[in-house]
N, C-alpha and C positions, 0 to 999 in steps of 0.2 A: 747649261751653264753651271760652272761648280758653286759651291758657296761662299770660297774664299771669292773670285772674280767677282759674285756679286754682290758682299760686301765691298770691295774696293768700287764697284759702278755707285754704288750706293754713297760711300765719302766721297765720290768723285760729285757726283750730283751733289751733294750738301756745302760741298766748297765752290761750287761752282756760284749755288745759289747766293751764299752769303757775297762771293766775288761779286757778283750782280747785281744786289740789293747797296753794297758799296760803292757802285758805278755809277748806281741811278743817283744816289747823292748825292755826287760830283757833278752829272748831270745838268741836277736842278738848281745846285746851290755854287756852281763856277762862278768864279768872278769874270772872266774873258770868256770871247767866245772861242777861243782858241780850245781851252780848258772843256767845251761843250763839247767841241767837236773829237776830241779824243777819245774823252769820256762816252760817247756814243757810238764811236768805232770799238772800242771794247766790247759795250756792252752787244753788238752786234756780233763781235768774237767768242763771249761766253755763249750766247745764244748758240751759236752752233755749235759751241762745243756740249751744252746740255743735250740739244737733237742726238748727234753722235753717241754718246754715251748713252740715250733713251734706247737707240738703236741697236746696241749692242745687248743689251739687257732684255729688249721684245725680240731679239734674233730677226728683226726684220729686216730691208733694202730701200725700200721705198721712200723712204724721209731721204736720204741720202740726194736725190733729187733738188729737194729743198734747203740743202746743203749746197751744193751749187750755187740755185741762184741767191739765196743768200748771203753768199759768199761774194758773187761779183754784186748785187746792189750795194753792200756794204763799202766794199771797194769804188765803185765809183761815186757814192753818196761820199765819201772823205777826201777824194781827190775837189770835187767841185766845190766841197767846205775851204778847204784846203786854199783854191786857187781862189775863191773868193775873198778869204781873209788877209791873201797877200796883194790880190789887185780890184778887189772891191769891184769886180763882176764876175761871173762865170765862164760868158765867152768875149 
């Protein structure tokens, strides 16, 4: 990996973090749960996007697995949030 690439992995990891640490926030201090539930769908978005970029920098494949299925729990973990707070159950 060149140097310039992984300085850019490297800002990319630092904004990411900061993005995240602002997420969890929001998170904790939402006034609606509407506002949680967004906030938690992101912060399941930077999540993979740190993996990704972890994985680009150890030249690895492997985590990318875990990209996946992080990817659909996160997705249907916001769908069910979702449909709960518009009809107050899930099924």
């Amino acid at each position: 990996m060149s140097d310039a690439l992984q300085f850019v992995c490297q800002l990319c990891l630092a904004a990411m973090f900061v993005a995240g640490l602002l997420t969890l926030f929001r998170l904790l201090i939402g006034p609606r749960a509407a506002d949680r539930a967004v906030a938690m769908d992101l912060l399941t978005s930077v999540f993979i996007g740190i993996i990704c970029v972890l994985c680009m920098m150890w030249d690895e494949t492997w985590y990318f697995d875990a990209v996946w299925i992080l990817t659909l729990v996160g997705f249907i973990g916001s769908a069910a949030i979702a449909r709960y707070i518009e009809k107050g159950k899930v099924f």
